[in-house]
TORLOMI-463135 format. One record per residue (C-alpha): residue in one letter; x, y, z. Coordinates in steps of 0.1 Angstrom, whole numbers, plus 5000, padded with zeros to 4 digits. Each point is the difference from the previous one (the first is absolute). Example, Ala and Ser with C-alpha at 12.3 -4.5 7.8 and 13.67 -1.06 7.14 Angstrom:
REM TORLOMI-463135
a512349555078
s501450344993
***
This chain:
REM TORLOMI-463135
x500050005000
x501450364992
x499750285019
x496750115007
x497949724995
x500749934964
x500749644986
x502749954972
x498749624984
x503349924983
x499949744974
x503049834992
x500449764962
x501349704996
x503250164982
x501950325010
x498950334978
x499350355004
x498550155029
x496750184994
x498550255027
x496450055001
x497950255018
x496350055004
x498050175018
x502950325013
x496750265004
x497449795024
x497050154974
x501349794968
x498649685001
x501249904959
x503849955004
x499049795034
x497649754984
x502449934974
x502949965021
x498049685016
x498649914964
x503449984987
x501349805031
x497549744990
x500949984966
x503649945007
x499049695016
x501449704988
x501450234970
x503849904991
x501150335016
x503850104997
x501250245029
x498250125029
x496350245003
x500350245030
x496350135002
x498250225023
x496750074999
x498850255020
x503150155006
x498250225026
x497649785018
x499050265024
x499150264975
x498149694976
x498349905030
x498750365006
x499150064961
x502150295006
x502650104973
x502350105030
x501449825035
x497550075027
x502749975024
x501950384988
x498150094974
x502849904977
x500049914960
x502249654991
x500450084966
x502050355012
x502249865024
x502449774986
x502649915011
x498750065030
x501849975036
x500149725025
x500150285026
x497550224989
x495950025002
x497649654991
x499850104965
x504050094993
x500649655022
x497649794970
x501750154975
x503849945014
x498549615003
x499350014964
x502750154984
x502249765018
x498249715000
x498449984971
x501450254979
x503949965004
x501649754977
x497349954977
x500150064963
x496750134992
x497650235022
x496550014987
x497450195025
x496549964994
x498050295004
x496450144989
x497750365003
x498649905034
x497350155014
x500350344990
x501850024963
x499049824971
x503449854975
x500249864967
x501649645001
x503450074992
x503649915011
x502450285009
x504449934994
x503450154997
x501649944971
x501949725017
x496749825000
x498550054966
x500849604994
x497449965034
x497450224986
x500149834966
x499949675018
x497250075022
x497550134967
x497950285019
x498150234977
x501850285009
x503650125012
x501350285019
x503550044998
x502150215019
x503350195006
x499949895039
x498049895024
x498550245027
x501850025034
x498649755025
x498849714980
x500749635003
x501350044962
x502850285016
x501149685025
x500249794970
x502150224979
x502650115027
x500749605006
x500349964958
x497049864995
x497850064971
x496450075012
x496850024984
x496150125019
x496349974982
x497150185010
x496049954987
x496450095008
x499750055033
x496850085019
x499949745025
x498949764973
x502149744977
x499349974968
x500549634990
x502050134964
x502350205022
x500749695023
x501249804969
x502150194989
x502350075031
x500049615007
x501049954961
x501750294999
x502449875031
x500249694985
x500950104968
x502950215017
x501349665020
x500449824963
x501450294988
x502949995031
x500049594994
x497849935030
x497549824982
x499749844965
x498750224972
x496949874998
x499150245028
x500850304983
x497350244990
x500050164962
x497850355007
x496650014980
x501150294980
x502350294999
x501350175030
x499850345005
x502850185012
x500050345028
x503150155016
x500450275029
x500949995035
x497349795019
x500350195029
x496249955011
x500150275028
x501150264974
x497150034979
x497350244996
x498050115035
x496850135004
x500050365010
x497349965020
x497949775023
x497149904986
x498549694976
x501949924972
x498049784968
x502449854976
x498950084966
x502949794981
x501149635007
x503449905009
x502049874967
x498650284979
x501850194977
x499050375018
x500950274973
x501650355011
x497250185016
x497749715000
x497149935033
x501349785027
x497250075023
x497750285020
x500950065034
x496450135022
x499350185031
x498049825030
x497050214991
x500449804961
x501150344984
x502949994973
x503450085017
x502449894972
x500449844964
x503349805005
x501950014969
x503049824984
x503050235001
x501749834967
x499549694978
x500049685022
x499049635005
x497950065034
x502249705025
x498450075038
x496450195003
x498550075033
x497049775002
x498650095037
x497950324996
x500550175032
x503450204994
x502050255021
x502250294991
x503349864987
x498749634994
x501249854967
x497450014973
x502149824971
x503549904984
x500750044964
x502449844984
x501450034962
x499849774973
x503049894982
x501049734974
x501149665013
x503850065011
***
């Protein structure tokens, strides 16, 4: 058991291989990436697996067992506080157990994340440039690559250690879709014959085309709401939202029209605030930029 109540199933294969870290579950409200942590645990059973699974799912019990995207315990979020510190608060003590339990001496990160209960996301996978061959592998609809990774992320442990690191986000809501399911336990799968985990009958050629986005992926450093009120999307995340173009309204408590939240340039709309009651400074949505296939 790692600190803070998490459990880290390690499966080993009946030959040596690569060592694949997998996370699910990091923000307590994001119930995708820990459902398919346990469906992909019972695939690999009885598979001829080379190397060893190190999976967690939740990653923060106390915050999944709350519903809560954050620890109860300090208030604190997982996903910014890697590497974390033995010494420090319950939520820098999780993250220390990960990165140095489950993290160090791997060869591939992958951290399964979603919208949770307040954003809505398009099913995508987000990389360096280290880890293009992992997106390609995993087949998601949609990329994100980017120049670095924001400060405080599991993916930041990863690459300090060496080790080439990859995340995926989807729907969100509270609900899982069944499509979005698939495709992170295919997706993983497909990623493990790709590293010569499994045979290649377990990899996963996309359905069509992906599409391709680049930008920073910094999530707290999108657009915020000037004002509290209720916000109503207008657009859906994925869309192509042209320079200008209607993202939402944002209304008074009396129903009257506060704002009409606007795109500030061309973008492919990646994180958009699903829960209607907003405060000043809340993020509303991330753009990101489309680009050709690198």
């Amino acid at each position: 058991m790692l600190p803070g109540g998490a459990v880290m199933t390690t499966v080993h294969g009946g030959r040596s291989g690569p060592t694949l870290a997998l996370l699910g579950g990091v923000h307590g409200d994001e119930d995708e990436g820990v459902l398919a942590v346990w469906r992909i645990l019972d695939e690999l059973e009885g598979s001829a697996l080379r190397g060893t699974v190190r999976a967690v799912a939740p990653a923060n019990p106390a915050a999944w067992s709350a519903g809560a995207r954050r620890t109860p315990h300090d208030g604190g979020d997982l996903a910014r506080s890697f590497p974390g510190d033995c010494h420090g608060g319950p939520t820098e003590v999780i993250a220390d157990g990960i990165t140095n339990r489950v993290i160090d001496g791997a060869d591939l990160l992958i951290d399964l994340h979603s919208g949770g209960l307040r954003y809505s996301m398009p099913l995508f996978c987000g990389v360096l440039h280290e880890g293009l061959w992992a997106a390609a592998a995993f087949g998601a609809p949609l990329t994100w690559l980017h120049d670095s990774w924001p400060h405080g992320r599991s993916l930041v442990a990863a690459r300090d250690r060496g080790i080439p690191a990859m995340y995926v986000e989807c729907g969100g809501g509270g609900a899982i879709r069944q499509e979005d399911l698939r495709t992170y336990v295919t997706g993983v799968l497909s990623v493990m014959a790709e590293l010569g985990m499994l045979s290649d009958r377990s990899r996963t050629e996309p359905s069509a085309e992906p599409r391709w986005v680049r930008g920073s992926g910094d999530l707290d450093a999108g657009a915020t709401s000037s004002r509290a009120g209720l916000f109503a999307a207008t657009a859906v995340a994925g869309d192509l939202i042209p320079d200008g173009g209607e993202i939402g309204r944002l209304f008074g408590y009396q129903g009257e029209l506060l704002e009409i939240v606007r795109a500030p340039r061309c973008g492919v709309l990646m994180f958009l605030r699903r829960q209607a009651r907003t405060m000043r400074g809340e993020v509303l949505f991330v753009l990101a930029d489309p680009c050709e296939a690198p």
